[in-house]
C-alpha positions as CSV (number, residue, x, y, z in Angstrom):
1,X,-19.0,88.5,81.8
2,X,-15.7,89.0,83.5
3,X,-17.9,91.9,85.4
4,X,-20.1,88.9,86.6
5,X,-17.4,86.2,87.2
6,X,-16.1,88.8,89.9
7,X,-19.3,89.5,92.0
8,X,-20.5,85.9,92.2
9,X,-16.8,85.2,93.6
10,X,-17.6,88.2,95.7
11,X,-20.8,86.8,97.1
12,X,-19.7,83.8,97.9
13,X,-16.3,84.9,99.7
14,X,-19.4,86.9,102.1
15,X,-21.3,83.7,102.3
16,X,-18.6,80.7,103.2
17,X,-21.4,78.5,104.2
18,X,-23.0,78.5,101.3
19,X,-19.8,78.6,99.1
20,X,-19.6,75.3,101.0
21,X,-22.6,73.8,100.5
22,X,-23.1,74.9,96.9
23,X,-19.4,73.4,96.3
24,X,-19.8,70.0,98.5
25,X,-23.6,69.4,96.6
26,X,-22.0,69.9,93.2
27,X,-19.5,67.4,93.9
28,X,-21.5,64.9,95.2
29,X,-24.0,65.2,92.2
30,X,-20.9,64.9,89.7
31,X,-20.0,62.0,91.7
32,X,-22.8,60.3,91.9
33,X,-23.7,61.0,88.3
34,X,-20.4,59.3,87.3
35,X,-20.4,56.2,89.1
36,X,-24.2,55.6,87.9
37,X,-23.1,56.2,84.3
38,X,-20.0,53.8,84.3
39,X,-21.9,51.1,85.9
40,X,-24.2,51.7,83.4
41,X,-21.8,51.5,80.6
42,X,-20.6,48.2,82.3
43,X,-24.4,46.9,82.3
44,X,-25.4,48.2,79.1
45,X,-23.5,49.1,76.6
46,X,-20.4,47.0,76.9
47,X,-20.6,43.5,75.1
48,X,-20.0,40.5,77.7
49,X,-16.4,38.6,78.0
50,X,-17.4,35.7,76.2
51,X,-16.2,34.9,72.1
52,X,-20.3,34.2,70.9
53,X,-22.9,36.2,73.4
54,X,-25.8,34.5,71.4
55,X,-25.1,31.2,73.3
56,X,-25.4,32.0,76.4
57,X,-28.3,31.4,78.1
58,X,-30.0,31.5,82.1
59,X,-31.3,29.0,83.9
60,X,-33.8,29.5,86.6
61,X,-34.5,26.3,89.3
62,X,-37.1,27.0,91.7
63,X,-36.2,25.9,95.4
64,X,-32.7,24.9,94.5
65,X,-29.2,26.0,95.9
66,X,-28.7,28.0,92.6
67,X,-31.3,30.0,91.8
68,X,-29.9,31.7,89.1
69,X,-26.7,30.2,86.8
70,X,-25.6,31.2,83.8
71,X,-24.6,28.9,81.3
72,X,-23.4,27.9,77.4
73,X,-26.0,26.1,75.4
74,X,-23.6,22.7,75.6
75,X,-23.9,22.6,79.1
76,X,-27.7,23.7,78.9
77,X,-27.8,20.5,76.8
78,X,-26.0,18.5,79.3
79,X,-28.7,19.8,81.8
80,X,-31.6,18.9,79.9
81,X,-30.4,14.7,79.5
């Protein structure tokens, strides 16, 4: 293994481009796999801010200034009288 470890440092110390571009296309694909998986985890799995989830609810208004608003069932009732 150690045998291995050596000669793929070797090759790439003969290659420095590639060494680069190997190195720069791991990173970004580390990167990029983070950020999709925290906003994911933000999106997803974490429960929202609020003390009872169940109540909120999302109104849609066609042709209005706000097309999309989220609010509490109490204020959903307000908007209904």
């Amino acid at each position: 293994m150690l045998n291995d470890i050596r000669y793929a440092l070797r090759m790439l110390r003969q290659n420095p481009g590639f060494a680069a571009t190997a190195i720069v296309s791991i990173a970004l694909a580390i990167g990029s796999n983070t950020a999709i998986f925290s906003l994911a985890d933000v999106l997803v799995f974490k429960p929202l801010p609020v003390r009872k989830a169940s109540n909120v609810v999302s109104v849609r208004a066609n042709g209005t200034q706000f097309s999309n608003v989220c609010v509490s069932r109490r204020w959903y009732g307000h908007l209904l009288s």
